[in-house]
C-alpha positions as CSV (number, residue, x, y, z in Angstrom):
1,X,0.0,0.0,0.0
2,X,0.9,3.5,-0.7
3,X,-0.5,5.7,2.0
4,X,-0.8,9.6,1.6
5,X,-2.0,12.6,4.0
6,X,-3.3,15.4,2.9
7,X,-3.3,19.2,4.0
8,X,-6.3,19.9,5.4
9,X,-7.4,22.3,2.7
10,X,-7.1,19.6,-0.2
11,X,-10.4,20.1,-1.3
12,X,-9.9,24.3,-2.2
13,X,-6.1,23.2,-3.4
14,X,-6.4,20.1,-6.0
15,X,-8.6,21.5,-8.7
16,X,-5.9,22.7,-10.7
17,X,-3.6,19.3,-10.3
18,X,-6.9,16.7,-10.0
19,X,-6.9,16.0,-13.8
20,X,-3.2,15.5,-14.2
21,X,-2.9,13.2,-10.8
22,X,-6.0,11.3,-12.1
23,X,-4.1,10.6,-15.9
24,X,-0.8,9.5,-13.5
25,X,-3.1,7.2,-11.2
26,X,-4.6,5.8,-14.6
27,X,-1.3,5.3,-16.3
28,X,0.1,3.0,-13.7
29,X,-3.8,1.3,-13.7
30,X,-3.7,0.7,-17.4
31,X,0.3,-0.9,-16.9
32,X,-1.4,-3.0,-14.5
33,X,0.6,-1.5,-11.5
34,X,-2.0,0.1,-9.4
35,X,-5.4,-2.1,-8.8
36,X,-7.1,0.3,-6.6
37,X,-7.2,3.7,-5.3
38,X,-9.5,5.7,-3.5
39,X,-9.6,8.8,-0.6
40,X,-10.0,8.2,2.9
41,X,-11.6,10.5,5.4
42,X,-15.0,13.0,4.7
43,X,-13.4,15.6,4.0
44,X,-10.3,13.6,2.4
45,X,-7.7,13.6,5.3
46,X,-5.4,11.2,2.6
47,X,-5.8,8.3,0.1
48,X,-4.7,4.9,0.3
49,X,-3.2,2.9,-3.1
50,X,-3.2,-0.8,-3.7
51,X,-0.9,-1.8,-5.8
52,X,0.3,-5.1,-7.6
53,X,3.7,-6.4,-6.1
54,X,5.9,-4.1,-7.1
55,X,9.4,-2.6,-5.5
56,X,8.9,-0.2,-2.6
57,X,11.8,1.8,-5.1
58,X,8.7,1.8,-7.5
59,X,6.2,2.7,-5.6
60,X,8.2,5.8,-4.1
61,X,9.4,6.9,-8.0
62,X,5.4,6.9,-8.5
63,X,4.5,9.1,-5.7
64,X,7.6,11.5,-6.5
65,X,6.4,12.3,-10.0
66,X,2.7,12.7,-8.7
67,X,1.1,15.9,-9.9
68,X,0.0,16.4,-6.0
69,X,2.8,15.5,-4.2
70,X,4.9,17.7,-6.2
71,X,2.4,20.9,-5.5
72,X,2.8,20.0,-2.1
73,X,-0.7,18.8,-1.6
74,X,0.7,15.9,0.4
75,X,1.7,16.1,3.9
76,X,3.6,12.9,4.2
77,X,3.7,9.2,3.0
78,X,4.2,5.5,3.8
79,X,4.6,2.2,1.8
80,X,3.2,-0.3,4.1
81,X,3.0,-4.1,3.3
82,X,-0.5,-5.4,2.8
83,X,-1.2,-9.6,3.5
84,X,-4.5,-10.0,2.1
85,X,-6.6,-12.7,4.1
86,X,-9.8,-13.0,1.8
């Protein structure tokens, strides 16, 4: 997993990097990288990122060239191993 938090003003902030960190999120979907993604918290406090088993190197190289982490919409991040039970 590939854990993000958010400033707490993400929701005024993303509009004019949504569209380009949606494309990224899609790019490493359509490689068949990332399987899922999705925000957590209502507001969005942070998202969380499934991905397939890839390299934490690869994983950290994806979230550098994100559209939101580079504007600074990100507060701080985690790669944390996921066991999946069902």
């Amino acid at each position: 997993l590939l854990i993000y938090d958010y400033v707490p003003d993400v929701l005024e902030r993303r509009d004019p990097y949504r569209a380009a960190h949606l494309d990224h999120a899609r790019a490493a979907h359509q490689r068949g990288e990332l399987l899922n993604v999705g925000a957590v918290g209502t507001p969005p406090s942070g998202a969380v990122f499934v991905f397939a088993d890839i390299d934490e190197s690869a994983l950290e190289a994806f979230a550098a060239a994100d559209p939101y982490v580079e504007a600074g919409l990100v507060t701080g991040r985690r790669v944390e191993p996921w066991t999946v039970v069902l």
